[in-house]
PyMOL Python script that loads the backbone (N, CA, C, O; Angstrom):
from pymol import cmd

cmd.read_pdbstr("""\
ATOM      1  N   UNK A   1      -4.485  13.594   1.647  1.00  0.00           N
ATOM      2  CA  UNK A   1      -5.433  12.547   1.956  1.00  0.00           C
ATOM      3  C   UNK A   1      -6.200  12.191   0.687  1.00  0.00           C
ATOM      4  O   UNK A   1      -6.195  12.931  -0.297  1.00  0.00           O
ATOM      5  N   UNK A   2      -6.859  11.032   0.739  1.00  0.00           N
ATOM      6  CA  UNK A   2      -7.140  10.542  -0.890  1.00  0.00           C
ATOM      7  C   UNK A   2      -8.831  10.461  -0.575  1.00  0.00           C
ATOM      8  O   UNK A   2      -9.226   9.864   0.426  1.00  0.00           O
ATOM      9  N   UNK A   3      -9.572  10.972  -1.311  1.00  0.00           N
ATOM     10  CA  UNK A   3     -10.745  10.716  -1.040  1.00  0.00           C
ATOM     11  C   UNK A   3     -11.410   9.731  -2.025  1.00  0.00           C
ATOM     12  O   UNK A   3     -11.036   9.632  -3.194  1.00  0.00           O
ATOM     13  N   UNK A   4     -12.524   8.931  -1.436  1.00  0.00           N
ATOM     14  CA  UNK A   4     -13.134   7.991  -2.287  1.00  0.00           C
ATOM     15  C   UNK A   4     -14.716   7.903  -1.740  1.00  0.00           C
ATOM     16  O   UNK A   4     -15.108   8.802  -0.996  1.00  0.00           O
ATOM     17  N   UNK A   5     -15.443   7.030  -2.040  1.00  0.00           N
ATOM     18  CA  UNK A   5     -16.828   7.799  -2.087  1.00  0.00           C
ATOM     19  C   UNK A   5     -17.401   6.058  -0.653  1.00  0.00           C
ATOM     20  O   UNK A   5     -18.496   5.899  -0.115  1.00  0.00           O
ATOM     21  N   UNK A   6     -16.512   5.429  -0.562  1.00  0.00           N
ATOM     22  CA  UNK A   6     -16.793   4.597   0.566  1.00  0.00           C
ATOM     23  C   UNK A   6     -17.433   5.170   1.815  1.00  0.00           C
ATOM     24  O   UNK A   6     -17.443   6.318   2.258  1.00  0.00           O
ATOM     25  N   UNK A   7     -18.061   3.834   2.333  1.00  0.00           N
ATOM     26  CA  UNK A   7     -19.302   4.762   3.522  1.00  0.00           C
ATOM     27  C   UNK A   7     -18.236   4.264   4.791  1.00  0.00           C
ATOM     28  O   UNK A   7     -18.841   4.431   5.849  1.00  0.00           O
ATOM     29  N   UNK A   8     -17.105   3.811   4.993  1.00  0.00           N
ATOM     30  CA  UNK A   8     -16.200   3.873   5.971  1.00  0.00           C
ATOM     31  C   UNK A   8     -14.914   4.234   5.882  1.00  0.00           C
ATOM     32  O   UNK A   8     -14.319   4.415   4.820  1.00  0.00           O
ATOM     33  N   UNK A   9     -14.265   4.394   7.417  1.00  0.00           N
ATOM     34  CA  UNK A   9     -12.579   4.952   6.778  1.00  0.00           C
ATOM     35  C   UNK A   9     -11.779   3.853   6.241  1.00  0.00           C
ATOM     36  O   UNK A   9     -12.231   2.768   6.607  1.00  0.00           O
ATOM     37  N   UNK A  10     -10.754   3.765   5.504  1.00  0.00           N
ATOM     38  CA  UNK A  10      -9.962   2.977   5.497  1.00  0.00           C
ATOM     39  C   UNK A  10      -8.318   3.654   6.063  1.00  0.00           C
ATOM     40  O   UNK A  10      -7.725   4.723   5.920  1.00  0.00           O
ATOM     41  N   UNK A  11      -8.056   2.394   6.728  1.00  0.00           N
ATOM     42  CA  UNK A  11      -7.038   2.355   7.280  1.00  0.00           C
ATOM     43  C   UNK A  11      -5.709   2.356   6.166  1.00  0.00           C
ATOM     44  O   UNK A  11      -5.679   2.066   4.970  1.00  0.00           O
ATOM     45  N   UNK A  12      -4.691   2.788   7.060  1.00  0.00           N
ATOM     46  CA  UNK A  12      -3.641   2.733   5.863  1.00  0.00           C
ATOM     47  C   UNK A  12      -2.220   3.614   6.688  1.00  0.00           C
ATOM     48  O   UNK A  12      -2.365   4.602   7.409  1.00  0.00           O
ATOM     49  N   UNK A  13      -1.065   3.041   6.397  1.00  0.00           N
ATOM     50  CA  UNK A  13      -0.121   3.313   7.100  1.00  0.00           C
ATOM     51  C   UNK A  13       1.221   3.845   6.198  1.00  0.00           C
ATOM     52  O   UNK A  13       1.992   2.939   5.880  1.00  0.00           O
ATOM     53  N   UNK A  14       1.475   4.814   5.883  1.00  0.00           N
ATOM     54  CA  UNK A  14       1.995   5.638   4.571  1.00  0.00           C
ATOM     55  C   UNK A  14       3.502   5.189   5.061  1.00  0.00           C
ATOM     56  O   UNK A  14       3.788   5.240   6.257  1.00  0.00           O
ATOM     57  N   UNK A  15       4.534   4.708   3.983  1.00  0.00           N
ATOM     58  CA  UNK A  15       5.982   4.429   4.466  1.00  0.00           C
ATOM     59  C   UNK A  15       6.145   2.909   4.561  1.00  0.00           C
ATOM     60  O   UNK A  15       7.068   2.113   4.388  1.00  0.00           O
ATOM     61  N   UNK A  16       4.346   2.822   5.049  1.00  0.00           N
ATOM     62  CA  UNK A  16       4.491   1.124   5.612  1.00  0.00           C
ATOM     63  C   UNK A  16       5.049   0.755   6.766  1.00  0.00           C
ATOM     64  O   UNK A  16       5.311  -0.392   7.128  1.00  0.00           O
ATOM     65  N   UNK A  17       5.279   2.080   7.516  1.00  0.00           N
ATOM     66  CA  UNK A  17       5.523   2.099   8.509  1.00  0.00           C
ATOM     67  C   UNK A  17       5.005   1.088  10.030  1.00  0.00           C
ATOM     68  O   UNK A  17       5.739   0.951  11.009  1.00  0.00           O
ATOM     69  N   UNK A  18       3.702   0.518   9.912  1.00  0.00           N
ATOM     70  CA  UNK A  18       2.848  -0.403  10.625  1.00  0.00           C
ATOM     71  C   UNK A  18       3.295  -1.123  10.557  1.00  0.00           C
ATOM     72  O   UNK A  18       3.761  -1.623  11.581  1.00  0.00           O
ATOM     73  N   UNK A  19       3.542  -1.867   9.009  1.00  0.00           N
ATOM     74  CA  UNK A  19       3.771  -3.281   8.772  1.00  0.00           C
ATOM     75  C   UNK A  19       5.183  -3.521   9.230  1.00  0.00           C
ATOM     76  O   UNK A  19       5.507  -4.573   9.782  1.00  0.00           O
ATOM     77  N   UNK A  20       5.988  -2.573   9.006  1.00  0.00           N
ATOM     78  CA  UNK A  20       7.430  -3.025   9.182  1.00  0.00           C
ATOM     79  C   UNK A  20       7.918  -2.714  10.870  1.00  0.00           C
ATOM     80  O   UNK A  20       9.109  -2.666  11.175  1.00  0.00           O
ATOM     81  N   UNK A  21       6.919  -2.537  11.775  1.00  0.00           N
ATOM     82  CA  UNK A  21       7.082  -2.143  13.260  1.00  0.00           C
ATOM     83  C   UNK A  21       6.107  -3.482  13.161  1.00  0.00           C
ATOM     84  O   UNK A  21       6.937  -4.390  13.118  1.00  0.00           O
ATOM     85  N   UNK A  22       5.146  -3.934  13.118  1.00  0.00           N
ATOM     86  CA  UNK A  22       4.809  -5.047  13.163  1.00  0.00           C
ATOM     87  C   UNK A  22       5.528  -6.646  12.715  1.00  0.00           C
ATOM     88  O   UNK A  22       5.250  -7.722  13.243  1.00  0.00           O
ATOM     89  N   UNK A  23       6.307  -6.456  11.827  1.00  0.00           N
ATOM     90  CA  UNK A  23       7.259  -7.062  11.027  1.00  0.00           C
ATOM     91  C   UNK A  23       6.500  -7.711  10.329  1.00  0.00           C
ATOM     92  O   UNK A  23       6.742  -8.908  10.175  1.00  0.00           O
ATOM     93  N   UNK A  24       5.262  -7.065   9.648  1.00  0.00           N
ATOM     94  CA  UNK A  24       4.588  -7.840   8.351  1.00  0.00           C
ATOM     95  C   UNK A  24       4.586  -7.644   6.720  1.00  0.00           C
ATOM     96  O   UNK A  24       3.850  -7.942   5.779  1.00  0.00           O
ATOM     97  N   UNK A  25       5.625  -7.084   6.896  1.00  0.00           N
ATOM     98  CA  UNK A  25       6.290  -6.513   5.382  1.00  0.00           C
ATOM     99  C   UNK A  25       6.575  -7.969   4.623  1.00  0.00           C
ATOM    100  O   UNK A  25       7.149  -8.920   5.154  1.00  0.00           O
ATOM    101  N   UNK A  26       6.001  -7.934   3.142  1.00  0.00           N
ATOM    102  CA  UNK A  26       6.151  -9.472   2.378  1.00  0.00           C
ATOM    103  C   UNK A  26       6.042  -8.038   1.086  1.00  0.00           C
ATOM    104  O   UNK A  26       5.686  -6.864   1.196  1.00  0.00           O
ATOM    105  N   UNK A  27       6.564  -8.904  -0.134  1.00  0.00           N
ATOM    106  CA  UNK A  27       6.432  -8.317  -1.475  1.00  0.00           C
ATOM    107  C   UNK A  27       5.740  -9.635  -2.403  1.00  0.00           C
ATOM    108  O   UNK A  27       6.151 -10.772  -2.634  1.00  0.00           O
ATOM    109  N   UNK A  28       4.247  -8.745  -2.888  1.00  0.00           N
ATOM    110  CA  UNK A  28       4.019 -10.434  -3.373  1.00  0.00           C
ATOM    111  C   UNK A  28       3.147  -9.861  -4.835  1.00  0.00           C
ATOM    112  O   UNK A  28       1.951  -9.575  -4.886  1.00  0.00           O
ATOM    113  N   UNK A  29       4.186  -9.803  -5.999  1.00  0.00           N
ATOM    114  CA  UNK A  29       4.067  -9.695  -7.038  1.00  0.00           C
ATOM    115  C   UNK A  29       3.069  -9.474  -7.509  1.00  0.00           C
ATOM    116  O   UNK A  29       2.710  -8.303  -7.633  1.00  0.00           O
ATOM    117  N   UNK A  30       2.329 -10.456  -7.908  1.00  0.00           N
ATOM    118  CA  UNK A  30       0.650 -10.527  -8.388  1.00  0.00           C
ATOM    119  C   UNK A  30      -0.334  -9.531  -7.511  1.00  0.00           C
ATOM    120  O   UNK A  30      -1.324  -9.119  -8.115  1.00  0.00           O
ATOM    121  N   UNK A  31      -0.144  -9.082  -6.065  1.00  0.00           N
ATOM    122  CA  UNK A  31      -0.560  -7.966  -5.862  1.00  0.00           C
ATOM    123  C   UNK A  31      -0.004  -6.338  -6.323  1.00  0.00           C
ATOM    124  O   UNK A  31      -0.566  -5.320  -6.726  1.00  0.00           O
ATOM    125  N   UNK A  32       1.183  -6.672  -6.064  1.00  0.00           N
ATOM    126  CA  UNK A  32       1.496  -5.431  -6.876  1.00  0.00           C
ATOM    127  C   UNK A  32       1.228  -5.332  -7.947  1.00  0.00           C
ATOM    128  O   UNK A  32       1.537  -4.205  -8.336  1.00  0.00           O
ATOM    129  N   UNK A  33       0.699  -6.047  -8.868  1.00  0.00           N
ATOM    130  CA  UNK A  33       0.467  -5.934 -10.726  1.00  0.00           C
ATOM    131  C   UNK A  33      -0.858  -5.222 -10.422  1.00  0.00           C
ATOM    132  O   UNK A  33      -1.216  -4.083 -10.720  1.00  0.00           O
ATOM    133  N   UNK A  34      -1.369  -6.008  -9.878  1.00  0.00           N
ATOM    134  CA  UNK A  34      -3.146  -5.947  -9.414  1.00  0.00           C
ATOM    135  C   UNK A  34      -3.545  -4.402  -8.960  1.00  0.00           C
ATOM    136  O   UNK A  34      -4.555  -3.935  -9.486  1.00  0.00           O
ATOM    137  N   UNK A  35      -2.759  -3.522  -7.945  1.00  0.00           N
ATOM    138  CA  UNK A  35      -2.561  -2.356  -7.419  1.00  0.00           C
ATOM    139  C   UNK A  35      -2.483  -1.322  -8.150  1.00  0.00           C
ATOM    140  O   UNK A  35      -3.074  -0.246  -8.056  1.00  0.00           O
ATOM    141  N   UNK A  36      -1.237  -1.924  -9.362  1.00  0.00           N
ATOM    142  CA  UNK A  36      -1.032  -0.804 -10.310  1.00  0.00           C
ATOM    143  C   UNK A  36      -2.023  -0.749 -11.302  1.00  0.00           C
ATOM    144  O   UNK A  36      -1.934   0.188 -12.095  1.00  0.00           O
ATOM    145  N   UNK A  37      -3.166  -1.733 -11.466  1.00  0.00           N
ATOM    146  CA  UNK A  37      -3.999  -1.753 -12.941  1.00  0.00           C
ATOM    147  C   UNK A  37      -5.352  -0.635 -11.632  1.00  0.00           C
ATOM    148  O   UNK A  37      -6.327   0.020 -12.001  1.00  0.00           O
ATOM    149  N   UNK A  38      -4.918  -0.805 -10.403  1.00  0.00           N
ATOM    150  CA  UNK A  38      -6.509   0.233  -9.718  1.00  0.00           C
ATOM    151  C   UNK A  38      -5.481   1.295  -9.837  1.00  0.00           C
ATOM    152  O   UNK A  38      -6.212   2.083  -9.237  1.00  0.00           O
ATOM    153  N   UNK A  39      -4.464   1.984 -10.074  1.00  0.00           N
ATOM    154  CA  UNK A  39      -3.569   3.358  -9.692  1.00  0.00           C
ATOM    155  C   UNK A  39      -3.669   3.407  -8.743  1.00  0.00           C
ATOM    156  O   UNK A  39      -4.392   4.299  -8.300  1.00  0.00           O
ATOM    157  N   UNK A  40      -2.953   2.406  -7.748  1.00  0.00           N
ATOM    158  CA  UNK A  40      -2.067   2.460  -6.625  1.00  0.00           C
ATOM    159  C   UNK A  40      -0.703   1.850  -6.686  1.00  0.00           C
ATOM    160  O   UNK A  40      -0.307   0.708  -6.919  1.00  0.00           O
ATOM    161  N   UNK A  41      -0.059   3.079  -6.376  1.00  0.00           N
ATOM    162  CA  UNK A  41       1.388   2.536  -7.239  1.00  0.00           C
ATOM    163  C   UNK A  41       2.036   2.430  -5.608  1.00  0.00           C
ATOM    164  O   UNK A  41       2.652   3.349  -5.068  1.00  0.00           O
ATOM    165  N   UNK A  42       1.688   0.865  -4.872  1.00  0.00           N
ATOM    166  CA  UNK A  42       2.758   0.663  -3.567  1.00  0.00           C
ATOM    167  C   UNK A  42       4.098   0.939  -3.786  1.00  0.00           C
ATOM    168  O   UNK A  42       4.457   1.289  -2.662  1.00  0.00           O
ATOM    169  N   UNK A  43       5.022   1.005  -4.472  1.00  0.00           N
ATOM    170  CA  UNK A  43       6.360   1.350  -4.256  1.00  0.00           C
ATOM    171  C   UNK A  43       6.396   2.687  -4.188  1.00  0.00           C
ATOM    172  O   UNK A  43       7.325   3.048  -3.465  1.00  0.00           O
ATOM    173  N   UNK A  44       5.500   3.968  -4.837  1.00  0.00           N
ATOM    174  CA  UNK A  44       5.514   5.243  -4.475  1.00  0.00           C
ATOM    175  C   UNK A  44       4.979   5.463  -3.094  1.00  0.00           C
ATOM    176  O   UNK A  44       5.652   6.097  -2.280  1.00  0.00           O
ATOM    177  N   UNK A  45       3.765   4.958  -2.775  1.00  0.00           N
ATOM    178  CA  UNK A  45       3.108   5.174  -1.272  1.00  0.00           C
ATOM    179  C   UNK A  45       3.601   4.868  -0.102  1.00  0.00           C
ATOM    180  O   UNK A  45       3.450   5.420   0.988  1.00  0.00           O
ATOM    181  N   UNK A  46       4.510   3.471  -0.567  1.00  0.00           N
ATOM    182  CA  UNK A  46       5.051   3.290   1.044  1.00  0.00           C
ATOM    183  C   UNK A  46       6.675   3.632   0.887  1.00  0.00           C
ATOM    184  O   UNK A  46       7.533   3.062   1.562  1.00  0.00           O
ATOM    185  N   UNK A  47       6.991   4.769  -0.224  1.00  0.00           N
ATOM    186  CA  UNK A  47       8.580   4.837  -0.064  1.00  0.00           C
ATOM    187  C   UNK A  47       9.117   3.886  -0.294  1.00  0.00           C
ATOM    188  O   UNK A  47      10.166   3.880   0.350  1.00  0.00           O
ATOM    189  N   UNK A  48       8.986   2.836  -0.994  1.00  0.00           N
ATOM    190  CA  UNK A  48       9.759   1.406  -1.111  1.00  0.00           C
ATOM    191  C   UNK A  48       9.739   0.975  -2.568  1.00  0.00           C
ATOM    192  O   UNK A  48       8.677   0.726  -3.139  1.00  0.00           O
ATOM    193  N   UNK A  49      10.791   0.899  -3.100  1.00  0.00           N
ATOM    194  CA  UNK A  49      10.479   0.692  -4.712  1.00  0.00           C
ATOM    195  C   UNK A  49      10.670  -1.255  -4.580  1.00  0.00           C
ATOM    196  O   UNK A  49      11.187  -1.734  -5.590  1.00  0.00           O
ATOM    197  N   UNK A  50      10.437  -1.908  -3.877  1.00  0.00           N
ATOM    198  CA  UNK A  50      10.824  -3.196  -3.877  1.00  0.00           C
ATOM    199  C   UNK A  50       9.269  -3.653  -4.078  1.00  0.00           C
ATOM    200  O   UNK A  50       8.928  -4.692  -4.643  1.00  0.00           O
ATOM    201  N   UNK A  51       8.163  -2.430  -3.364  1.00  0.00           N
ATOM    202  CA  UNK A  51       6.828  -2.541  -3.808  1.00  0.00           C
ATOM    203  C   UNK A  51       6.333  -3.528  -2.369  1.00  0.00           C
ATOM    204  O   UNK A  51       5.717  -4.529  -2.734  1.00  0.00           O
ATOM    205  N   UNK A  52       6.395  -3.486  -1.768  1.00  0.00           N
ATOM    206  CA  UNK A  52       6.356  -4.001  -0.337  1.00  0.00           C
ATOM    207  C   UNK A  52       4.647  -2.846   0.264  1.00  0.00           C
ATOM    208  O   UNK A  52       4.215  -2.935   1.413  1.00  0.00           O
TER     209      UNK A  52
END
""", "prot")
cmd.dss("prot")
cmd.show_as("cartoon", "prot")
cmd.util.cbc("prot")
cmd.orient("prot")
């Protein structure tokens, strides 16, 4: 579990598992650039190197 110093939980669905049972899986570049400059590397977290 990742801790951060926020005064609520955040939600979050590891695999991406939500989005893709929801069918809201999109890959949209400029967020992924954006993700990796905070060290969140989406293609490691949700198992998906397409970065989804």
């Amino acid at each position: 579990m990742r801790q951060n110093t926020l005064s609520f939980p955040i939600l979050s669905h590891v695999k991406d598992r939500g989005g893709k049972a929801l069918g809201l899986r999109f890959i949209c570049p400029t967020l992924v650039e954006h993700y990796k400059q905070l060290k969140n590397e989406l293609p490691m977290f949700n198992d998906d190197r397409a970065g989804r």
